[in-house]
C-alpha positions in Angstrom: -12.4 1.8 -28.5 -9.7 0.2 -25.7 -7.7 -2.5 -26.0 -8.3 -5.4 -24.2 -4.8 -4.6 -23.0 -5.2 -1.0 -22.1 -8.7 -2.3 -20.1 -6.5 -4.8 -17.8 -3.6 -2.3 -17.5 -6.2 0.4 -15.9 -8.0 -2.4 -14.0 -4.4 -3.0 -12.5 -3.3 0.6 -12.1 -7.0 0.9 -10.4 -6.4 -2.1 -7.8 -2.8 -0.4 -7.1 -4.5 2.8 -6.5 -7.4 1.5 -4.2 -4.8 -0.3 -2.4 -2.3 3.2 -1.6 -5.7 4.4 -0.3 -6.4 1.7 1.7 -2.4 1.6 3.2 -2.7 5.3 3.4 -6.1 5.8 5.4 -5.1 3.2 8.0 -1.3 4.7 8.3 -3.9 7.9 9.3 -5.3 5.8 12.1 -2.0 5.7 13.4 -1.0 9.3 12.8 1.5 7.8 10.0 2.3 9.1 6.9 4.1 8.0 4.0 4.8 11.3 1.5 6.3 9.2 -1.2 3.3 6.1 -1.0 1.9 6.3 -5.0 1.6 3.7 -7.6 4.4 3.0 -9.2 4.7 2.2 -13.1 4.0 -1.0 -14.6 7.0 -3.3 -14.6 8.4 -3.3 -17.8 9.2 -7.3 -17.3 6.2 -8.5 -15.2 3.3 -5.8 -16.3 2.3 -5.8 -13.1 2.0 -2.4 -11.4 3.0 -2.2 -7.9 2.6 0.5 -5.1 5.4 2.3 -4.2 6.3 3.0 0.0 8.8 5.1 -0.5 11.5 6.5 2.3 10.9 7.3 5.3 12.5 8.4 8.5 13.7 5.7 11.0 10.9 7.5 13.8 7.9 6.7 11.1 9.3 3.1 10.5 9.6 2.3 14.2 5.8 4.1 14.4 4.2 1.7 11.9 6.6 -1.3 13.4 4.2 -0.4 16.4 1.1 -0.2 15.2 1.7 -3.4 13.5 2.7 -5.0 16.0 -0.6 -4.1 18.0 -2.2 -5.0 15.0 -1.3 -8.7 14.9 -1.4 -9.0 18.9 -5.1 -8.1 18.5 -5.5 -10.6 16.1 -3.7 -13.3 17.8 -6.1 -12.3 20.9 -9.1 -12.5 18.8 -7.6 -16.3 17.7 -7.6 -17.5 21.0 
């Protein structure tokens, strides 16, 4: 039988890991990748688990910085 604990830490750990999938498939659409994106352990002083980016070279960031960007203008577009 699980904890109650152990039930919210894998629900969280879950959430973390949909969300490096979600990050990771639309970095695809963009030909980006991140080789250090993961979930990263549960902070020993909030519990909460958080994704980890990672490093990556300056052409990458300036890649996603890009697609970003496009990514908002679209959006502001679609405001108007």
């Amino acid at each position: 039988m699980t904890s109650m604990i152990e039930r919210h830490r894998h629900a969280q750990r879950q959430a973390a890991a949909d969300a490096v999938d979600e990050l990771r498939a639309a970095l695809a659409g963009g030909d980006i990748v991140l080789p250090s994106l993961g979930v990263d352990h549960q902070s020993p002083f909030t519990g909460v688990v958080l994704v980890e980016l990672g490093c990556a070279r300056p052409d990458v960031v300036r890649q996603m910085a890009r697609a970003i960007r496009r990514g908002t203008a679209a959006t502001a577009r679609a405001d108007d």
